[in-house]
C-alpha positions, -999 to 999 in steps of 0.1 A, spaced: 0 0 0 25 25 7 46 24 -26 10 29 -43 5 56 -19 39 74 -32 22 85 -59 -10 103 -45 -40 114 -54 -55 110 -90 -66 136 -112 -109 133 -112 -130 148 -136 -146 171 -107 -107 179 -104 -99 186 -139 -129 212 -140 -116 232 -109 -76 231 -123 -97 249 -152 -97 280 -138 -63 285 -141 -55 302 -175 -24 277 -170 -47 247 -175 -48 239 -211 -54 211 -231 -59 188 -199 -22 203 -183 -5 228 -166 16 251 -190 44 273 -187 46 309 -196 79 300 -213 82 265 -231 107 241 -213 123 208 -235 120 181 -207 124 158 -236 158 133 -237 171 125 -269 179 86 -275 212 97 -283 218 110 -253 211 86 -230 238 62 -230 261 89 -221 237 100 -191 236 70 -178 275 65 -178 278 100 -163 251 89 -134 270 57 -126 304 62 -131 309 104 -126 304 105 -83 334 119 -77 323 145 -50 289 138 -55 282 134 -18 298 143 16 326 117 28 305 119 59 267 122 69 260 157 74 254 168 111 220 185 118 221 207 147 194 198 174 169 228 174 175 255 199 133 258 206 138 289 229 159 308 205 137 300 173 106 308 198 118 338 211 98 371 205 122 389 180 118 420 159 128 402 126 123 371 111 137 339 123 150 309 103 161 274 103 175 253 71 172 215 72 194 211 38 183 211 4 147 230 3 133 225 39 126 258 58 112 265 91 107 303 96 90 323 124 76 357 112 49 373 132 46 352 161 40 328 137 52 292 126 60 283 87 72 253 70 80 251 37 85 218 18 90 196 43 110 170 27 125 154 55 128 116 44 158 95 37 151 94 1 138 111 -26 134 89 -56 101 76 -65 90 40 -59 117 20 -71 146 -2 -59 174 28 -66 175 46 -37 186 88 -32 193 83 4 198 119 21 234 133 31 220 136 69 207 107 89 175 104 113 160 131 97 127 121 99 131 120 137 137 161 133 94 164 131 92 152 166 112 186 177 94 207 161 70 232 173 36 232 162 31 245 127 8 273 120 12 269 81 29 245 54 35 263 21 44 235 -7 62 245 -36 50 212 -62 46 175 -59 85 163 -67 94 137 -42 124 159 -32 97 188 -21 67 164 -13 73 133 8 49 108 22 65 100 52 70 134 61 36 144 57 24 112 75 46 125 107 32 158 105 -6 149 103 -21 170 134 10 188 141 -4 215 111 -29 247 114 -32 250 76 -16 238 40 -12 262 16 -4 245 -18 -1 246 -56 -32 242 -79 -36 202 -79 -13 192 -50 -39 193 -28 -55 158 -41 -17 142 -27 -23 153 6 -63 144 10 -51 113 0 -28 108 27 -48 118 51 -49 155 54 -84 171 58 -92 192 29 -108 218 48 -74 227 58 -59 228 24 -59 262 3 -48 256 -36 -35 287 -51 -28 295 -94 -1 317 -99 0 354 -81 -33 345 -61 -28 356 -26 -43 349 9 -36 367 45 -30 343 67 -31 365 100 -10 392 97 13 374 67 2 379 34 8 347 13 12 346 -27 21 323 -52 43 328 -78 57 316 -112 84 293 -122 94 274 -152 90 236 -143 72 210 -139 53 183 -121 42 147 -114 48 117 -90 41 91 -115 37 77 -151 8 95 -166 5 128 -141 32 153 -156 18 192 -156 -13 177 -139 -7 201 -110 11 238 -105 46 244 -96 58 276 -80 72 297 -54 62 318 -20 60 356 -13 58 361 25 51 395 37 50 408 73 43 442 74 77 450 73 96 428 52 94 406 21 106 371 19 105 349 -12 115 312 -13 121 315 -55 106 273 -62 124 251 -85 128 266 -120 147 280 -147 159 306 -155 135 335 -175 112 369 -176 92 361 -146 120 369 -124 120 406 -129 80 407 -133 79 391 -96 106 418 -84 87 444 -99 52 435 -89 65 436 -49 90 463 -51 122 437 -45 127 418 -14 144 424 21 154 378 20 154 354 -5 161 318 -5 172 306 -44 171 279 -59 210 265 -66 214 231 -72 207 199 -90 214 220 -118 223 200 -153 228 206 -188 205 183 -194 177 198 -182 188 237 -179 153 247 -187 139 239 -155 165 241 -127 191 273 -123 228 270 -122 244 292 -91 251 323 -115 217 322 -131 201 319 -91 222 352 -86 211 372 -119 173 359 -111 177 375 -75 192 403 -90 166 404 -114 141 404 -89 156 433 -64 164 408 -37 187 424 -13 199 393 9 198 359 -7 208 326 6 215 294 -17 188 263 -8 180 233 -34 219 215 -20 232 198 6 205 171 5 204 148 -21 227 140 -51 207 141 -81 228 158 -103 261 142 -115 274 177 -131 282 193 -101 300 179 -64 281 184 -35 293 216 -23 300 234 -58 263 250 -58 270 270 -26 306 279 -37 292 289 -71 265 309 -59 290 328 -35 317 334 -60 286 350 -85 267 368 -57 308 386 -48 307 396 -82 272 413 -85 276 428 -50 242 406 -33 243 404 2 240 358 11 244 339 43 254 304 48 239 287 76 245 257 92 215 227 87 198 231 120 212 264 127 187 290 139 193 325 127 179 359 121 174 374 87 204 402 93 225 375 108 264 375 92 266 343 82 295 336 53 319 311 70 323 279 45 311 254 71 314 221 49 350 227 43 
């Protein structure tokens, strides 16, 4: 039951009718503003799968990454700017507000799909981390990729959550595990909601979907625009690079934080992921005035880059533009104008 479970809920007709009103539903899929070639050429593929087996030089830690135990008073503490904790690649807790956020919370030991390969995780236990958390006022999920949106994850947290806000069509995976759908919100692009005192909206990215065989663009992919009253956060999403960037930046007037995308880049599929000086011109693009690199130091599912190269890359581009970046340690609980640049892996 569980590996049918993996890939969650189906698409209905009822649900087909209500993805509808999205003018990115068309012709029975989600759609990009800017095409994307997800296609691999037959030609190709002998020489990815030589690179995927043979080139893992680097490719992972030569140790399992330590997770620092979370410091609950500090996170908890009432604090006059945002507060933040990074769990490796794309897992996020924040406290803004007085309030609790969780954003993609991938903490499983793998993140393939049902299959014998396995893409076990740099850190260990991690799972375990979901007991020590504090209760969650609001899950904001990005897309349905198993590195963003794990069952076992989402099984751990059921009860621990206020509300799940989610992607057109994501919703379905989580009603199917078990998640009441009166708490789940389903947002299309640039819709927003207050959730309190935060304001909530989702944004675009060029990507994609699916958890299975026959479900690709059959939900929405995207990112998150948190606002306070103060500041303005985005968590970019998973996407390549293109003209959305500067129309998000422009439509909220820049951002105080960002956390970019940077990792599990490829050649092979540069349309829909960025590569570390592409996550710097986007958050340029976009007026971000702090930025910190997310999407590494969790799974190895590129075999064009070594496990640490995305951060060093994304440092040695954000020098040259002049962006403000922290590097936080997994675990680590920090403020949004915390000086963070020490090289912690090495």
């Amino acid at each position: 039951m569980s590996f049918f479970q993996q890939f969650g809920g189906k698409v209905t007709p009822a649900l087909r009718r209500e993805y509808a009103r999205s003018g990115q539903w068309r012709d029975g899929i989600f759609h990009n503003d800017e095409p994307v070639d997800l296609a691999l050429k037959a030609s190709k593929m002998p020489q990815m799968l030589y690179k995927s087996l043979f080139n893992t030089a680097g490719q992972k830690p030569p140790a399992p990454l330590p997770v620092l135990p979370l410091d609950k008073e500090a996170f908890l503490a009432p604090s006059a700017v945002p507060k933040f904790v990074w769990y490796g690649h794309s897992v996020l807790l924040l406290r803004l507000n007085g309030k609790t956020v969780l954003i993609d919370p991938m903490f499983g030991p793998d993140c393939s799909p049902p299959a014998p390969v396995k893409t076990a995780r740099f850190s260990e236990n991690t799972l375990a981390l979901i007991d020590d958390l504090p209760p969650i006022d609001l899950v904001l999920l990005s897309h349905d990729h198993y590195d963003h949106l794990d069952l076992a994850s989402i099984k751990k947290l059921l009860g621990r959550v206020g509300k799940w806000y989610v992607g057109l069509g994501v919703g379905r995976h989580l009603t199917t595990w078990g998640v009441p759908a009166a708490d789940i919100t389903e947002f299309d692009w640039w819709e927003k909601q207050t959730f309190s005192d935060l304001g909530i909206t989702y944004t675009p990215t060029r990507h994609f979907s699916g958890r299975g065989l026959t479900d690709r663009y059959k939900s929405l992919w995207g990112g998150w625009v948190i606002e306070t009253g103060r500041e303005k956060i985005w968590f970019s999403g998973d996407g390549g690079y293109g003209a959305h960037f500067k129309k998000i930046g422009e439509h909220f007037g820049g951002f105080d934080f960002a956390f970019m995308e940077s990792g599990q880049y490829n050649d092979d599929w540069h349309d829909v992921h960025l590569f570390p000086d592409e996550s710097v011109r986007a958050a340029t693009d976009a007026g971000v005035r702090r930025a910190m690199p997310v999407h590494w130091a969790g799974f190895p599912l590129s075999y064009q880059h070594t496990w640490s190269q995305p951060a060093e890359e994304f440092v040695q581009a954000a020098r040259a533009a002049d962006l403000d970046f922290v590097l936080p340690k997994l675990g680590e609980v920090f403020g949004m104008d915390t000086e963070l640049r020490e090289f912690w892996w090495e």
